[in-house]
C-alpha positions, 0 to 999 in steps of 0.5 A: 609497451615500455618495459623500461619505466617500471612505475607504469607497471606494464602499461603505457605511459602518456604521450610525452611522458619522459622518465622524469614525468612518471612520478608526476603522472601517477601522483595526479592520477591518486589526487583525482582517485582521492578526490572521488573517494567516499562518492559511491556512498554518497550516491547510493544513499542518495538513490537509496531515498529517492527510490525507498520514499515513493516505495514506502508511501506506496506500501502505506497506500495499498496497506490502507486500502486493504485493511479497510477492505478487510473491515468492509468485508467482514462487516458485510459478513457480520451483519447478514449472519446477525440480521438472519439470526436475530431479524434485527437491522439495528443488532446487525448494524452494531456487528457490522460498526464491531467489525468495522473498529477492529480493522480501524474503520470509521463505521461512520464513512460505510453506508450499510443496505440491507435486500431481502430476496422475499416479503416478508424477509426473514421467510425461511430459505431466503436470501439477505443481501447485505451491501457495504460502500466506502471510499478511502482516502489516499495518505498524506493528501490534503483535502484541498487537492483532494476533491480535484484530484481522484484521491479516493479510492472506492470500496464495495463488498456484499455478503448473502446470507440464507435464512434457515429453512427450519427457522420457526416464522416470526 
């Protein structure tokens, strides 16, 4: 430690650094500081998009998903209180299609089925069956690429619904 050289304030001063190279030192060293000045910034928005792209389109892929999610399941729930009160398949169809456009579905790409736990159906304290089966796409792939790789994801929901036991037999 040279106390004699007060520019290096307490720290050693490169090998062969006479007094003279002092200022010569510490001016290099504030170029290199100068260059670097401002690539922090650079570094973190650069990082910040490479990590918030693959974030994002996550978050856009699993909100999808469930919103049709939501659409399946309350159109299954629609159509089994529909077919058990009215006993009308094509009433409990359009409950479920109502369903399905609130959340943004297509009611076209959900296949609707309809079980019946006895024959005739609507006996009183029987069981309606009603199940819906979609696929949702995952966003932002295109059809060609689609079709090879698994880009659909699956989605089921079932409801049942109980026939009043002291509804008057049709």
């Amino acid at each position: 430690m040279t106390s004699g050289i007060p520019a290096f304030r307490g720290r050693r001063p490169p090998d062969g650094a006479a007094r003279g190279e002092c200022s010569t030192y510490i001016g290099r060293r504030k170029r290199r500081m100068r260059s670097e000045r401002g690539g922090a910034i650079v570094e973190f928005h650069l990082l910040g998009l490479l990590l918030l792209v693959p974030l994002v389109y996550v978050l856009i892929a699993v909100l999808d998903v469930q919103r049709s999610s939501y659409g399946v399941t309350q159109a299954v729930r629609e159509a089994g209180r529909m077919y058990v009160i009215t006993g009308d398949e094509s009433a409990a169809r359009t409950a479920a299609a109502v369903a399905l456009r609130d959340q943004g579905v297509e009611p076209g790409s959900v296949t609707l089925a309809f079980t019946c736990s006895t024959r005739p159906c609507l006996q009183p304290g029987s069981e309606i069956t009603v199940t819906a089966r979609t696929e949702v796409a995952m966003p932002l792939v295109p059809d060609v690429i689609a079709g090879t790789v698994n880009a659909h994801i699956p989605i089921t929901a079932a409801h049942t619904a109980v026939v009043d036991r002291y509804r008057e037999l049709p």
